[in-house]
N, C-alpha and C positions, 0 to 999 in steps of 0.2 A: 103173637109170641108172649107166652104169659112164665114168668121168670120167678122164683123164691129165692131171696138171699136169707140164710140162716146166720146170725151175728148173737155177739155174748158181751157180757160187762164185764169186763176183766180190774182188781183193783188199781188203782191208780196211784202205783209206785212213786211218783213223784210226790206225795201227797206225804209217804211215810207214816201211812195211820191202815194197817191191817189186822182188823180183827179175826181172833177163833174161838171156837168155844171149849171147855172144857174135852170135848169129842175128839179136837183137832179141826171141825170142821167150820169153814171160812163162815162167816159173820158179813155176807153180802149185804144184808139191811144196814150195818152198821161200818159198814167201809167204803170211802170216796169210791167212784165206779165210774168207767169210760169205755168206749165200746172197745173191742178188743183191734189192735193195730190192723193185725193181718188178714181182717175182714173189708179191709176198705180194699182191696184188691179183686174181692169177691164183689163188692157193690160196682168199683171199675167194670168189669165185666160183666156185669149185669146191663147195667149203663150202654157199656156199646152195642149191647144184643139190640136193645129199643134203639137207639142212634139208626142203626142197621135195620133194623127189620119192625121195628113198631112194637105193640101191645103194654103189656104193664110190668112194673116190677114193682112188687112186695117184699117186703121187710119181716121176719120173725125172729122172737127171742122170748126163750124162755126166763123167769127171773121175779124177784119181788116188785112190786108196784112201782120201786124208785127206777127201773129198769126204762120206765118211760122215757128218760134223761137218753138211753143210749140209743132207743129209738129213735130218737129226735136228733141227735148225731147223727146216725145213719140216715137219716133223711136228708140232712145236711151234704150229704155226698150225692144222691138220689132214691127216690122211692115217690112210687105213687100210693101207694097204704101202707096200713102198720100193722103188724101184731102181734100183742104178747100176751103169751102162758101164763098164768099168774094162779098160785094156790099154796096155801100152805102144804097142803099132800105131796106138791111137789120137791119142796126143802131138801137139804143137802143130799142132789141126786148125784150119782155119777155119770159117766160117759154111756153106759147103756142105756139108764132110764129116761135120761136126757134126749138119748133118738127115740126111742119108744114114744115119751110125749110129743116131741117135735114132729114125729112123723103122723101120728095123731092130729094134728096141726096142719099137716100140709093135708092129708089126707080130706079135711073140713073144708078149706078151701078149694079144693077140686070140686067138693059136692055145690059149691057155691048155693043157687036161692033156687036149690032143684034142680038146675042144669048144671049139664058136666064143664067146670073148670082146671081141669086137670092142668097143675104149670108144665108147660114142655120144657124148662130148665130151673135144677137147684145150684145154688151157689153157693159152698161153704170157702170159709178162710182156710189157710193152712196153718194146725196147731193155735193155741189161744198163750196169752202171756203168761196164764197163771198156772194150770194144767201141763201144757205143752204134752199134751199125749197126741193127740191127730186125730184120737180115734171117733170125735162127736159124728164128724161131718161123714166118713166111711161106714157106721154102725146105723145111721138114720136110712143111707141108702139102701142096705140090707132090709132095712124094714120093708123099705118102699119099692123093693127087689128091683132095682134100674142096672144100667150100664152103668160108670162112673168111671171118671177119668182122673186121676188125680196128677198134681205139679204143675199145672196147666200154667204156659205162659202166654200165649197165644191161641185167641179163638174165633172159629168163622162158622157160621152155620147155613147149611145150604137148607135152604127153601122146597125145593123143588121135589130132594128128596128123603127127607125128615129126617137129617142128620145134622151130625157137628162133625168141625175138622178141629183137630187142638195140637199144638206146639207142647210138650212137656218134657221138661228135664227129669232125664232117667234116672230115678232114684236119687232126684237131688242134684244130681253134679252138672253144674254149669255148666262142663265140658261136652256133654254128652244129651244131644237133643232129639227126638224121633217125635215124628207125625203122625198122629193114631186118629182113625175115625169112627164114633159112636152115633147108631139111632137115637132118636130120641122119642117119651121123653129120657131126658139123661141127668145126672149129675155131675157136676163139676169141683175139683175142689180147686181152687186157684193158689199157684205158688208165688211166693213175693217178689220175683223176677218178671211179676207180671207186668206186661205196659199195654194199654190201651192204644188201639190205630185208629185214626179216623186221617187217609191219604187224601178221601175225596172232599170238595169244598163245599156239598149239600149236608155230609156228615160234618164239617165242622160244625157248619150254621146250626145243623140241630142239636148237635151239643150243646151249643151255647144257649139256645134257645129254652132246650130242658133244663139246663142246670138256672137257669132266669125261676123259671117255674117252681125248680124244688127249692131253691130260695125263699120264695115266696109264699108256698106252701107250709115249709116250716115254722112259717109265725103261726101258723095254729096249726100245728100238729096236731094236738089232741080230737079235731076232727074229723083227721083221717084216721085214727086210731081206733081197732077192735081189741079187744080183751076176753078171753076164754079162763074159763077152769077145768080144774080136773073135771066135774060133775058134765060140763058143756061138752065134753070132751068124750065122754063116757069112757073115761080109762078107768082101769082096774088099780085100786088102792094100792095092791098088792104089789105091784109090777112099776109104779114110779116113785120118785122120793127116795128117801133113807129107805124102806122096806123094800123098793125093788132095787135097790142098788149091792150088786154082791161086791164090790170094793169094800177095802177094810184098809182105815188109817190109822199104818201104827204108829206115827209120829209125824210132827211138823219143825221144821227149821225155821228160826227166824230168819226173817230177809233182812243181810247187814246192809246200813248204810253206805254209801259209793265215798270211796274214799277222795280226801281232798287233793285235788291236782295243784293245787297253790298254798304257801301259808298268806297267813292275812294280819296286818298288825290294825287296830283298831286305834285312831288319833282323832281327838275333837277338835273343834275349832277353837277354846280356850288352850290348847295346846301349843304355843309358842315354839319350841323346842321342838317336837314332834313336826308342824308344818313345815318350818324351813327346811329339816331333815328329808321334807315329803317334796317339795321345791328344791331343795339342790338334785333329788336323782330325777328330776321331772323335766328339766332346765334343756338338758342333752338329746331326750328324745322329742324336745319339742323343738329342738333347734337355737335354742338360747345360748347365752354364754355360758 
């Protein structure tokens, strides 16, 4: 069972340092980057498939060279290799050019070293923090003309007859869940309601056993790490990047800071007058006089 999770660097809000360019368009090389949240549910499931059923799972993301960092995150949850797209042709793509190259990507991996490795499952997150369209993970599969399941929160795959069985929330709403079965291979996109099963006690053990491994693995990430370009790729200039991106930004919003939940008075220790002030309301909740 050979598995692709597709995962992205999304800015890292907490950081409060987002770059644009004059364009409008994000300034990835020059702003903190973390892989994006809702993909570690897609890695969960990936995760259980090998628990379950054995073979590999690979990691892909498209992005600049600093992209290595979310890789290596994502390893951090599980993966047995890595790989990332990486080219300047690629630069501020959108949501189509992004599956066009990515599927470009998977596609390279199936051809593996001559022989066919075709992954019997991709895993995308649901929606990215910064984007929040949906549409990366649904438009690659297009490319790669599969079945796809999306909202998935639960998933089991039968062996025997080259299918998935998946749990998904209909159209989102927690309230409302249906059991839909896909051949494979398929794609998956996992909803954030997703939880990982492991009832039996030979699946815990290997969980723990694989996550020992990806542990470990990750202090050298770099090599398990492959690297492609457009050129390796033999994509067409035309078709990825800003030129194949038909998206047009006509503006960007600053992201406001999160408002303060507490005020804060600021007292030093030469502050005589300020501590005892900070010691009389302190006294009661500690139990003092």
């Amino acid at each position: 069972m050979h598995s692709v999770v597709l995962t992205k660097g999304v800015p890292d809000f907490r950081e409060g340092q987002v770059s644009f360019d004059e364009d409008g368009h994000l300034e990835r090389g020059a702003t903190p980057t973390v892989m994006n949240p809702n993909d570690e549910f897609a890695l969960q499931a990936a995760l259980q498939t090998k628990v379950k059923h054995g073979g590999t799972v690979s990691v892909m993301s498209m992005g600049p060279p600093g992209y290595e960092s979310v890789l290596e995150e994502a390893m951090g949850v599980y993966a047995d290799d890595l790989y990332l797209l990486s080219d300047r042709e690629m630069a501020a793509a959108d949501t189509w050019s992004t599956a066009i190259t990515l599927s470009a990507g998977i596609e390279k991996i199936g051809e593996g070293d001559g022989e066919s490795n075709e992954p019997d499952l991709i895993f995308a997150g649901f929606k990215t923090a910064d984007g929040e369209t949906g549409q990366t993970g649904p438009q690659t599969c297009w490319c790669l003309d599969r079945p796809i399941v999306t909202h998935v929160i639960a998933l089991d795959v039968d062996d025997e007859n080259d299918k998935i069985r998946a749990k998904r929330l209909v159209e989102g709403d927690v309230d409302e869940i249906e059991t839909v079965e896909a051949p494979l291979p398929a794609f998956v996109v996992t909803d954030p309601e997703f939880e990982p099963s492991y009832r039996r006690a030979e699946h815990r053990l290997r969980h723990k056993q694989l996550k020992a491994e990806t542990d470990e693995r990750v202090e050298e990430y770099e090599n398990h790490l492959t690297s492609w370009s457009a050129d390796e790729l033999e994509l067409d200039p035309d078709f990825i990047g800003l030129d194949g991106s038909p998206t047009i930004v006509s503006g960007v919003d600053p992201i406001p800071k999160a408002p303060s939940e507490r005020e804060a008075t600021m007292i030093t220790p030469g502050d005589e007058e300020g501590m005892e002030q900070v010691l009389d309301e302190m006294r009661p909740l500690a139990g003092g006089d």
